[in-house]
PASEBA-1860 file (N, C-alpha, C; in nm, 3 decimals):
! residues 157
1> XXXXXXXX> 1.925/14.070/-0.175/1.955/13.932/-0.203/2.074/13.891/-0.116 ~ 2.054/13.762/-0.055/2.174/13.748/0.039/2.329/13.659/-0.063 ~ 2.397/13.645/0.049/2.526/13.583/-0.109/2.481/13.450/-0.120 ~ 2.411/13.365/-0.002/2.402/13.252/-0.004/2.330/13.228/-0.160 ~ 2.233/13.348/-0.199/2.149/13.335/-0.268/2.202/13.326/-0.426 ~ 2.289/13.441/-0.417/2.383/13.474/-0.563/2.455/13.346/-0.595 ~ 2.510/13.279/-0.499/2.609/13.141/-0.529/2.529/13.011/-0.564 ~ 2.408/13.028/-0.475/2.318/12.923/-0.519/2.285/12.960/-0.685
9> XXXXXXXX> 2.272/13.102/-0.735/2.212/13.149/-0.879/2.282/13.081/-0.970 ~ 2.421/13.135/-0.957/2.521/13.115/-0.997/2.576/12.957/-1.031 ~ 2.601/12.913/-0.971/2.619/12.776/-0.975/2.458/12.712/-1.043 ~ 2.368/12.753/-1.026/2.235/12.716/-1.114/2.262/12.774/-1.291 ~ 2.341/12.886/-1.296/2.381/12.846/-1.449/2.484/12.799/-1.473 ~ 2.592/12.772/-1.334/2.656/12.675/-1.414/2.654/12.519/-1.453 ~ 2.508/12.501/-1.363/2.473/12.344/-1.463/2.375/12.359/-1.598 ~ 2.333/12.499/-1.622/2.251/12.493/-1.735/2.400/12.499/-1.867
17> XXXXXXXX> 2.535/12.532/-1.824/2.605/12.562/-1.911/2.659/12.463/-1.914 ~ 2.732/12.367/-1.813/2.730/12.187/-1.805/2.696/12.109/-1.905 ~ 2.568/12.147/-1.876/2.445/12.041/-1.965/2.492/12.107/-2.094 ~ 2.467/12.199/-2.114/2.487/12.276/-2.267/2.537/12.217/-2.340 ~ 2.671/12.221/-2.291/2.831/12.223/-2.373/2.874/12.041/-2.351 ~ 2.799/11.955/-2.245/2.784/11.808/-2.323/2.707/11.780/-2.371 ~ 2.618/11.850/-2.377/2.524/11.775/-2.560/2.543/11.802/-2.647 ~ 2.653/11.914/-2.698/2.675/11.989/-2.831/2.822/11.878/-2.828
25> XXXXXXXX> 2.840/11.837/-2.776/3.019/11.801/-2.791/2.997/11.635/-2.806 ~ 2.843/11.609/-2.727/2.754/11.438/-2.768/2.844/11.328/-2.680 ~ 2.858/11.431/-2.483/2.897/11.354/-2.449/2.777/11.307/-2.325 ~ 2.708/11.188/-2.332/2.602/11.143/-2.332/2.621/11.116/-2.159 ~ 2.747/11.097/-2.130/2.740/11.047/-1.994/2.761/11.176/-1.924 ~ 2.857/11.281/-1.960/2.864/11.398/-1.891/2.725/11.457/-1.865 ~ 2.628/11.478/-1.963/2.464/11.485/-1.996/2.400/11.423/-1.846 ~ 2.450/11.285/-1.863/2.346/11.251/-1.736/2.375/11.302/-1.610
33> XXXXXXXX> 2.548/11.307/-1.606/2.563/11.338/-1.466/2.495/11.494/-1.428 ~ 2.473/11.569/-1.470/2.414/11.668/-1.455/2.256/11.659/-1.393 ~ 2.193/11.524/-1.369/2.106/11.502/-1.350/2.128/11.393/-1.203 ~ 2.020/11.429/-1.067/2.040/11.402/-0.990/2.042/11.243/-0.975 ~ 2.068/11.148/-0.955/2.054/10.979/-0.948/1.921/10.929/-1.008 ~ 1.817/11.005/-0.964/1.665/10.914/-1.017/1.610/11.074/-1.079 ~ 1.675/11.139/-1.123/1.635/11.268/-1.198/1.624/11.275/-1.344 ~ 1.500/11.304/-1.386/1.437/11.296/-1.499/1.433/11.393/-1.635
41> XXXXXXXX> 1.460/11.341/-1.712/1.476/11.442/-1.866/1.344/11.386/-1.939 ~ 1.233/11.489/-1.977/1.130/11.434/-2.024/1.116/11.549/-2.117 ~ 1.151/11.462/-2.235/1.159/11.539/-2.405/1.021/11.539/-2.464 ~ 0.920/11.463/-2.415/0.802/11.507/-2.428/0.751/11.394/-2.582 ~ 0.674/11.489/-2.659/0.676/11.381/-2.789/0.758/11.339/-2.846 ~ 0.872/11.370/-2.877/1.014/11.349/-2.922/1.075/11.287/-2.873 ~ 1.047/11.156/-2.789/1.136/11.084/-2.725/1.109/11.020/-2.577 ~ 0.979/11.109/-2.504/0.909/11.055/-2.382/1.017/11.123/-2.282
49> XXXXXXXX> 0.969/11.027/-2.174/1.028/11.088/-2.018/1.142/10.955/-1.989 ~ 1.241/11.027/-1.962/1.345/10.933/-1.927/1.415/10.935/-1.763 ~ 1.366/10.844/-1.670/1.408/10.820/-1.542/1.543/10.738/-1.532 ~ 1.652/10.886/-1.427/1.775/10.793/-1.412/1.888/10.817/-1.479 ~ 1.970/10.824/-1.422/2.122/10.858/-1.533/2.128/10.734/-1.651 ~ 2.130/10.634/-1.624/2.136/10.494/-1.740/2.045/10.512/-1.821 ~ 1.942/10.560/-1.778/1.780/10.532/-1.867/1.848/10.663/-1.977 ~ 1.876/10.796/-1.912/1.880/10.924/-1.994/2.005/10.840/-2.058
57> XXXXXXXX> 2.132/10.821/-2.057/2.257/10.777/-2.130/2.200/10.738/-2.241 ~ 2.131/10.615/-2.264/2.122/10.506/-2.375/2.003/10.575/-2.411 ~ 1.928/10.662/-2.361/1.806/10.709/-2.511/1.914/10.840/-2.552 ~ 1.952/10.895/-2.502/2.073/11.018/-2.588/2.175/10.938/-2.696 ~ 2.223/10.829/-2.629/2.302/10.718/-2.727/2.196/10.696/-2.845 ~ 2.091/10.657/-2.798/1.973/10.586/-2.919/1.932/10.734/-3.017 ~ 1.946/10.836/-2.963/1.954/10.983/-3.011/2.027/11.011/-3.142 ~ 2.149/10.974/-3.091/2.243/11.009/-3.165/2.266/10.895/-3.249
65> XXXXXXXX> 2.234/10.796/-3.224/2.264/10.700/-3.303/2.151/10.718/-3.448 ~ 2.043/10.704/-3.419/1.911/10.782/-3.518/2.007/10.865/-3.581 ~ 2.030/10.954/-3.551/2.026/11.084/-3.621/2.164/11.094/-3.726 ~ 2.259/11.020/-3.678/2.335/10.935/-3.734/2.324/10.859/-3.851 ~ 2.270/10.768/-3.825/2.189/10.651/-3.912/2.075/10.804/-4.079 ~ 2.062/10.862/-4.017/1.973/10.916/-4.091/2.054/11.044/-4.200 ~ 2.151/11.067/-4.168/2.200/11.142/-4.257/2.378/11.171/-4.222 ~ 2.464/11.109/-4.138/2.547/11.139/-4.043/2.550/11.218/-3.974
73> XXXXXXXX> 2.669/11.305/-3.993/2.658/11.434/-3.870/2.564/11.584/-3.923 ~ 2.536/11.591/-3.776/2.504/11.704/-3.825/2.559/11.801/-3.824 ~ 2.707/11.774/-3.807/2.822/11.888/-3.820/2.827/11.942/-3.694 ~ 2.891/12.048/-3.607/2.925/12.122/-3.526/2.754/12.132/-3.450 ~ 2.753/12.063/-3.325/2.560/12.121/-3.230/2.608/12.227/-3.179 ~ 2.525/12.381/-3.146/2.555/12.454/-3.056/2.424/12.507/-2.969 ~ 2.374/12.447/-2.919/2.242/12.527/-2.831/2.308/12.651/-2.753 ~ 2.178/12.726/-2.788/2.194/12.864/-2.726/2.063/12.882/-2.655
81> XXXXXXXX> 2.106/12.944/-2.508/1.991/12.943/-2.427/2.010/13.064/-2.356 ~ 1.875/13.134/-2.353/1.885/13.259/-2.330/1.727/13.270/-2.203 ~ 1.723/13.407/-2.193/1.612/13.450/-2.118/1.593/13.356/-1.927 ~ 1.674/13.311/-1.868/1.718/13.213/-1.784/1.663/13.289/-1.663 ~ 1.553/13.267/-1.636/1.457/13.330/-1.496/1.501/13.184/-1.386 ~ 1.582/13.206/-1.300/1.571/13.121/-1.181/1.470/13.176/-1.041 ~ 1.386/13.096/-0.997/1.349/13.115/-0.857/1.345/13.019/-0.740 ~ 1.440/13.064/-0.720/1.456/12.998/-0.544/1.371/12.968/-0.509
89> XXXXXXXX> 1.291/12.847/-0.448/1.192/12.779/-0.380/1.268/12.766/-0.242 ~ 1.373/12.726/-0.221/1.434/12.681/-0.116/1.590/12.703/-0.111 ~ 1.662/12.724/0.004/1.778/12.714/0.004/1.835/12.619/-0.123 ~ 1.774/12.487/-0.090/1.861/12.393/-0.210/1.751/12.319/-0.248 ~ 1.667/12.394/-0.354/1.622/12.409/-0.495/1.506/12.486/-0.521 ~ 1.487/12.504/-0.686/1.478/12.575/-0.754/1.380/12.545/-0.858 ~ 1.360/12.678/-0.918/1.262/12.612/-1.082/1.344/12.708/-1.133 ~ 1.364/12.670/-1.276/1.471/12.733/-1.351/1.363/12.755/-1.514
97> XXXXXXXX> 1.382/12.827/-1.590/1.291/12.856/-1.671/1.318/12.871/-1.818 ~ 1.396/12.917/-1.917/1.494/12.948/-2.033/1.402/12.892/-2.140 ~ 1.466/12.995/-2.241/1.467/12.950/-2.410/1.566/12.871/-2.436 ~ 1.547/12.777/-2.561/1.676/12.742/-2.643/1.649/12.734/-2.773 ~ 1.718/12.752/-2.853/1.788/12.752/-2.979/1.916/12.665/-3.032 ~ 1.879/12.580/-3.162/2.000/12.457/-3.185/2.053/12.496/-3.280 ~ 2.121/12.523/-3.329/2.207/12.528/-3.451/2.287/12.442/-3.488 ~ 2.242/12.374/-3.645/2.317/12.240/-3.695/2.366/12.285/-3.805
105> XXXXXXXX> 2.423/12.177/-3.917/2.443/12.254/-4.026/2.392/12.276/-4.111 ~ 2.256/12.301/-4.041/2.128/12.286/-4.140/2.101/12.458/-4.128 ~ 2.172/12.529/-4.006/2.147/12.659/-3.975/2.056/12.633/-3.845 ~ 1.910/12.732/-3.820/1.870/12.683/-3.720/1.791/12.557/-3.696 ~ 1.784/12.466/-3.612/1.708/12.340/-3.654/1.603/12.345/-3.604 ~ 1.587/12.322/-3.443/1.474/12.372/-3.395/1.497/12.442/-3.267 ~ 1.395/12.487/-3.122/1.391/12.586/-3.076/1.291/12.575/-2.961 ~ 1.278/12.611/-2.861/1.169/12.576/-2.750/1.240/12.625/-2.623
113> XXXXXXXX> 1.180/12.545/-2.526/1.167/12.596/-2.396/1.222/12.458/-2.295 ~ 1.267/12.491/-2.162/1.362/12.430/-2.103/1.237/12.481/-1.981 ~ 1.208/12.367/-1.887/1.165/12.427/-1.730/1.223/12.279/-1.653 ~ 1.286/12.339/-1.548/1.382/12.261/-1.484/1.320/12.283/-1.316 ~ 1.380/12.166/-1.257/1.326/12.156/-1.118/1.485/12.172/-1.081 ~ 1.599/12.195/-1.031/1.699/12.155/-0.963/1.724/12.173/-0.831 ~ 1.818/12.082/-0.805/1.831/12.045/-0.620/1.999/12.060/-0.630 ~ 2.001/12.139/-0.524/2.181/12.087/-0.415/2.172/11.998/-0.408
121> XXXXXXXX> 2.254/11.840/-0.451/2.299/11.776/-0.399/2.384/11.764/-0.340 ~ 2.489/11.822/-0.313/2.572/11.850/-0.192/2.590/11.988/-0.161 ~ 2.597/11.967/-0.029/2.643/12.099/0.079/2.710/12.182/-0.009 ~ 2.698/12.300/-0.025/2.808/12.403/-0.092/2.782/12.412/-0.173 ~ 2.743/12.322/-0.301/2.700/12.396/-0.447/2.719/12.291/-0.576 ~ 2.726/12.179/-0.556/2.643/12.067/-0.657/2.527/12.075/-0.673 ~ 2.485/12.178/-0.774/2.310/12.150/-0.853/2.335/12.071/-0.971 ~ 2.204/12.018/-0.942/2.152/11.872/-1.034/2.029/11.881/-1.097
129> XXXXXXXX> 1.975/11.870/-1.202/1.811/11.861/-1.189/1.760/11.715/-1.193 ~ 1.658/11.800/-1.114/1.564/11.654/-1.053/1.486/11.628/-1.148 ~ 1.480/11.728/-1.232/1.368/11.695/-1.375/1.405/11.847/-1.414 ~ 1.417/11.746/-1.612/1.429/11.855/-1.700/1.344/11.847/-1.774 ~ 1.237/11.956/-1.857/1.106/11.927/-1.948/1.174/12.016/-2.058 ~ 1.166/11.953/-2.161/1.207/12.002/-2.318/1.086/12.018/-2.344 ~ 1.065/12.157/-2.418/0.948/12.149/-2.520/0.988/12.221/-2.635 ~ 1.001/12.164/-2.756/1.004/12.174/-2.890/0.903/12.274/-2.940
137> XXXXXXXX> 0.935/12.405/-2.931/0.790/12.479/-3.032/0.832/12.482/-3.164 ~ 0.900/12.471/-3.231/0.908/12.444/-3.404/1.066/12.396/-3.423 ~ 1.051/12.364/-3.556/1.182/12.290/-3.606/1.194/12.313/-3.744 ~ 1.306/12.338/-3.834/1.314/12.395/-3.951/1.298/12.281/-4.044 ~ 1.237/12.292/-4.164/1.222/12.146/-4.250/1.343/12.089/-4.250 ~ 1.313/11.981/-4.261/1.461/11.881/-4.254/1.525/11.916/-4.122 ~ 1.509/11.946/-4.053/1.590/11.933/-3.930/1.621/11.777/-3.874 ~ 1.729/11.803/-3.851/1.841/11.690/-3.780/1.806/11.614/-3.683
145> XXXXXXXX> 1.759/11.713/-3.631/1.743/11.667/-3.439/1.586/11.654/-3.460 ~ 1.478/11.672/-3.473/1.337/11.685/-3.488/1.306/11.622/-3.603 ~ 1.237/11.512/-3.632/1.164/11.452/-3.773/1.029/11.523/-3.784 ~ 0.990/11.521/-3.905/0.887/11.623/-3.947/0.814/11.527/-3.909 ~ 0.694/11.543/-3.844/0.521/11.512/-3.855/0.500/11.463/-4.021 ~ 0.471/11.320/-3.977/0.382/11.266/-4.117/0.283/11.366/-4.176 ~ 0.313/11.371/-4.310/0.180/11.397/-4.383/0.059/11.396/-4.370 ~ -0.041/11.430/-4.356/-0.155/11.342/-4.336/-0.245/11.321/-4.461
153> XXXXX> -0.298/11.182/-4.403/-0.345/11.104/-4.548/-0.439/11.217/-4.656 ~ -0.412/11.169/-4.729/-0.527/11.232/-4.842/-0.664/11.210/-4.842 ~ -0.734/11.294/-4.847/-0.868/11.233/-4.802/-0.964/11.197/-4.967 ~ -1.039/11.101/-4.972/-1.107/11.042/-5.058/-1.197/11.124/-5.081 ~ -1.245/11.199/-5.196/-1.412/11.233/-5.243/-1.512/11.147/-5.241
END
């Protein structure tokens, strides 16, 4: 592995740890900057695809504001993200791959998978992602961050 390669790695978790540690702390703009100018966070059913630092700001604002509105805090966020396979496509960028895990004060809330596109935006070692894909594989009842799936209707005899 050359060093160019290790520093490029390297600096690739240090925007997965960036991102981390402003969404647990619910700072919405630090969140975006981590994302390249027209670079995309797409939460999938939970919220859709969001193009753009402004677009991502105010649905994380509209995030927190929900979740807020719905019970206040949810006390101390801490995502934990583990298993973090990066592969170099190019000098400057990448597909990045990881688990995560949320912990509210509900205990665990919910839990899924992270696949990331990121780019150098500048010479030397500003990574950004160009697109982040959340996928939610379960969420604990009552969870904070995740609303349960409606019921489904009762069916008539």
């Amino acid at each position: 592995m050359e060093r160019t390669d290790l520093i490029a790695r390297e600096s690739i978790r240090d925007l997965l740890a960036r991102y981390t540690w402003a969404a647990d702390r619910g700072e919405t703009e630090a969140v975006a900057d981590c994302f390249a100018a027209e670079g995309v966070l797409d939460v999938g059913e939970h919220g859709g695809r969001w193009e753009g630092r402004d677009q991502i700001t105010t649905e994380l604002e509209a995030v927190a504001a929900r979740v807020a509105e719905a019970g206040g805090s949810p006390g101390p966020v801490r995502h934990h993200v583990s298993s973090v396979v990066i592969d170099l496509d190019h000098h400057d960028s990448a597909t990045v791959r990881s688990y995560f895990l949320v912990l509210t004060s509900i205990g665990p809330d919910h839990w899924g998978r992270y696949r990331d596109r990121v780019v150098e935006t500048a010479p030397g070692g500003r990574w950004q992602f160009a697109e982040r894909v959340v996928r939610v594989d379960g969420h604990a009842t009552g969870s904070l961050m995740v609303p349960d799936a409606p019921s489904p209707e009762p069916r008539s005899s």
